[in-house]
N, C-alpha and C positions, 0 to 999 in steps of 0.2 A: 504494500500500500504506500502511494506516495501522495504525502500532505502539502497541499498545496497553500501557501501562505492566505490566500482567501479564505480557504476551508480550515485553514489552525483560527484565524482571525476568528471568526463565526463561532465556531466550536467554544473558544475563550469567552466571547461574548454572552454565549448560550450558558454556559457554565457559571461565569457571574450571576446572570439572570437570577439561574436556578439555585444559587447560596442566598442570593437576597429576598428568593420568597419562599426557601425554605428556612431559614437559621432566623431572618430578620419579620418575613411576615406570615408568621403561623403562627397557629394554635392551637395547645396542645387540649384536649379534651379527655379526662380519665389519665391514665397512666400510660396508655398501647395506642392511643390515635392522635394524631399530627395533623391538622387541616391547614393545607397550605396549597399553592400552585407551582411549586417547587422543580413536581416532574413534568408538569409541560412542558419548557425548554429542555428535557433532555429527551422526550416522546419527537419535541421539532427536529431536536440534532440526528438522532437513527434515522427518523424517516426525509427529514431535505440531504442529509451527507451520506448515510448509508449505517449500517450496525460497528463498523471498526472507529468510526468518530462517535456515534450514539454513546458507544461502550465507553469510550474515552472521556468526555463529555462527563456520563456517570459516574465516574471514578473520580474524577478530579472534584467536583461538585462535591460531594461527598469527603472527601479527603481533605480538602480547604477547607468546605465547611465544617467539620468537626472541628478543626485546628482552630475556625473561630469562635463557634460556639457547641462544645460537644451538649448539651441540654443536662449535663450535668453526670452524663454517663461514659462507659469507658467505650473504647471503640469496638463495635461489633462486626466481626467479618460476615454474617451474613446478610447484614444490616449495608454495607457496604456492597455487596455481591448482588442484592436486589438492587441498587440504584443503578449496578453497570446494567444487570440484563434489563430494566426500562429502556436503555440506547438500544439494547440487540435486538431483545423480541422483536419489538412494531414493524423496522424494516424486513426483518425475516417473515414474520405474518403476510406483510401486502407482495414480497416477493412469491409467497407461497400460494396465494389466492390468486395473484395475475396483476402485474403494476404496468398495466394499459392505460392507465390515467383515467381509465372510468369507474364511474362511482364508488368516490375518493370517501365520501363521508362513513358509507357501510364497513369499507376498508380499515377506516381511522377505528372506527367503536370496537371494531374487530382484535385491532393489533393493540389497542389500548385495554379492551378484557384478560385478553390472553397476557399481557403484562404486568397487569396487578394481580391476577390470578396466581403465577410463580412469582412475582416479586412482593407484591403485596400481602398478599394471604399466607401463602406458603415459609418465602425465607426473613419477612420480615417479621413473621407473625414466629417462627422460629427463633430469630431471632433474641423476640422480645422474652421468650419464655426462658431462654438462655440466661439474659440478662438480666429478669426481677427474680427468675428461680419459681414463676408459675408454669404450673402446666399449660402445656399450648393448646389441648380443648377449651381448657378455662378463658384465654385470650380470646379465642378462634371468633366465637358468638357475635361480639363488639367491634370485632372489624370485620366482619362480614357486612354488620349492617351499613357501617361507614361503607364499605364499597358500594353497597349498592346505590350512594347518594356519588360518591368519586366520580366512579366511571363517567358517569352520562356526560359529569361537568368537566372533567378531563379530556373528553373526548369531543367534545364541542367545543371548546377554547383551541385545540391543536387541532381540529379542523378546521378552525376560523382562520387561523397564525399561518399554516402550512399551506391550504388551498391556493391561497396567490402566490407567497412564497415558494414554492414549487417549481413555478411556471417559470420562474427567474434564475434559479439553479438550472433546472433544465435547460434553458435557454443561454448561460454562460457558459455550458458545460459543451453545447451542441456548437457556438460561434468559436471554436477553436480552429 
């Protein structure tokens, strides 16, 4: 993979995005749920650059952001492993369904389930149980029902962001 100074550019920018509206405007609800828009910019970064900057994107977000504000906790590696695969999934999903550029919105709700599903549910909710020492049925319940309010709104805001944005990567990508 070679990174192209536009695409480190973006990527970087995407990544600040995603420390300032996770670390700086969120809110934490219970002990286990985070309401923030945090993963948007890194659901944009997978699906306009591809899953190896999404991933990247993830990581660093994550990785900055604890260093500025870990919320008072120690760093969790699964916890960190979920914000990379939100970069990887979504492009992997719309690649795997067909990125014909048609109906992008079913696409986006698509690659954005399937990504809180393992990132969300799965290793963050692993994660969490890790880290307060409850059982992960016990967690499980209460972010289940937060997803079910997440998704729709995560998946409307990064279809809002990426629908035109799109057309402009593809189009720098195709004028070479």
């Amino acid at each position: 993979m070679k990174l192209e100074i536009r695409q480190l550019t973006h990527a970087g920018l995407l990544a600040a995005l995603s420390i300032i509206l996770t670390r700086l405007a969120a809110v934490m609800v219970l002990n286990t749920i985070r309401l923030s828009f945090g993963t948007i910019p890194i659901y944009m970064a997978g699906l306009l650059f591809g899953p190896s900057i999404g991933g990247l994107v993830g990581a660093v977000a994550d990785l900055v952001g604890f260093l500025i504000n870990p919320f008072g906790a120690t760093f969790v590696p699964h916890i960190f492993l979920a914000s990379v695969m939100r970069g990887i999934i979504p492009p992997l999903v719309v690649r795997a369904i067909g990125n014909n550029g048609n109906n992008w919105l079913p696409k986006v709700i698509v690659s954005v389930f399937a990504a809180e599903l393992v990132s969300g549910i799965f290793l963050t909710t692993w994660g969490l149980s890790w880290l307060l020492g409850q059982e992960f049925l016990v967690i499980l319940p209460p972010r289940l029902i937060a997803m079910l309010v997440q998704v729709p709104v995560y998946a409307f805001f990064t279809f809002a962001l990426t629908s035109k944005l799109r057309y402009y990567v593809t189009a720098y990508h195709a004028g070479r």
